[in-house]
N, C-alpha and C positions, 0 to 999 in steps of 0.2 A: 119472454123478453128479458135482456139483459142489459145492465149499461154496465160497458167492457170497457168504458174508458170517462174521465173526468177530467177538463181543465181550466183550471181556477185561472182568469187572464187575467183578472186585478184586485185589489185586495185594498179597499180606501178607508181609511181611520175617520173622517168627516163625509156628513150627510148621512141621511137614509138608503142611500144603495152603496153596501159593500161589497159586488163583489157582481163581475159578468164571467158567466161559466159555459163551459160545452161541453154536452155529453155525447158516446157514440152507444147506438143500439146495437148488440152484434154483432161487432165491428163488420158494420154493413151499413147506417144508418146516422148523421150526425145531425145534434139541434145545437145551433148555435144563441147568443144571444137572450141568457138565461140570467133574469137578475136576483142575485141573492139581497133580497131589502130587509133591514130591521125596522118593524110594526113597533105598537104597542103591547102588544103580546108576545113579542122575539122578532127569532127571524123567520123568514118566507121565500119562499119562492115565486116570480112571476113570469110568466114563459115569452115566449118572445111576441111581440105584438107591433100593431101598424096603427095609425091614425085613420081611421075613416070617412068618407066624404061629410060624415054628418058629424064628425067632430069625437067620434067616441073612440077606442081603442079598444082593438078584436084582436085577439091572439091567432095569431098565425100556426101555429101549432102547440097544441097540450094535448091531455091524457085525456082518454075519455070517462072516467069513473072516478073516485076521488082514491081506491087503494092504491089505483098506481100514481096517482098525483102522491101520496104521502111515502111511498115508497120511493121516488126520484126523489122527492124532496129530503127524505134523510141522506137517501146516499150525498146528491150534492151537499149538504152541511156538514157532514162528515167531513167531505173531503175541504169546505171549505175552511170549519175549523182547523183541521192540518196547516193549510196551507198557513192560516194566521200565524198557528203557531211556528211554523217555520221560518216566520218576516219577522217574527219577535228574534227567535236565537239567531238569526244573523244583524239582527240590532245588536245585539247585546259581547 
């Protein structure tokens, strides 16, 4: 599996979630609705999720073992450090 594509759609300086991404698998495959949050310990990733009838929220889709959770997980900060830095130099 590959993810052939990343895009950073918002990139927020306040709050706890900076940042909703989408990746493509294989350019075959897209997850939308990917939130980059900063924890106590950095950032994270949390996949996309729904409310459920009992009140608790179930991810609609993630990985199923934790290598590839950490391996999507770098790539999107990868890219979504880039993008930060890219809202910076056109600040500036």
């Amino acid at each position: 599996m590959l993810i052939t594509d990343v895009r950073v759609r918002k990139v927020a300086k306040e709050g706890k979630m900076k940042a909703v991404v989408s990746i493509t698998l294989d350019d075959e495959f897209v997850v939308h609705d990917i939130k980059v949050i900063e924890g106590e310990k950095g950032l994270f990733i949390a996949m996309p999720s729904r409310k459920a009838s009992d009140g608790e929220y179930r991810d609609i889709a993630h990985p199923i073992n934790s290598g590839t959770r950490d391996k999507i997980q770098q790539i999107i900060l990868e890219h979504y450090e880039n993008a930060l830095a890219e809202a910076e130099e056109a600040e500036a």
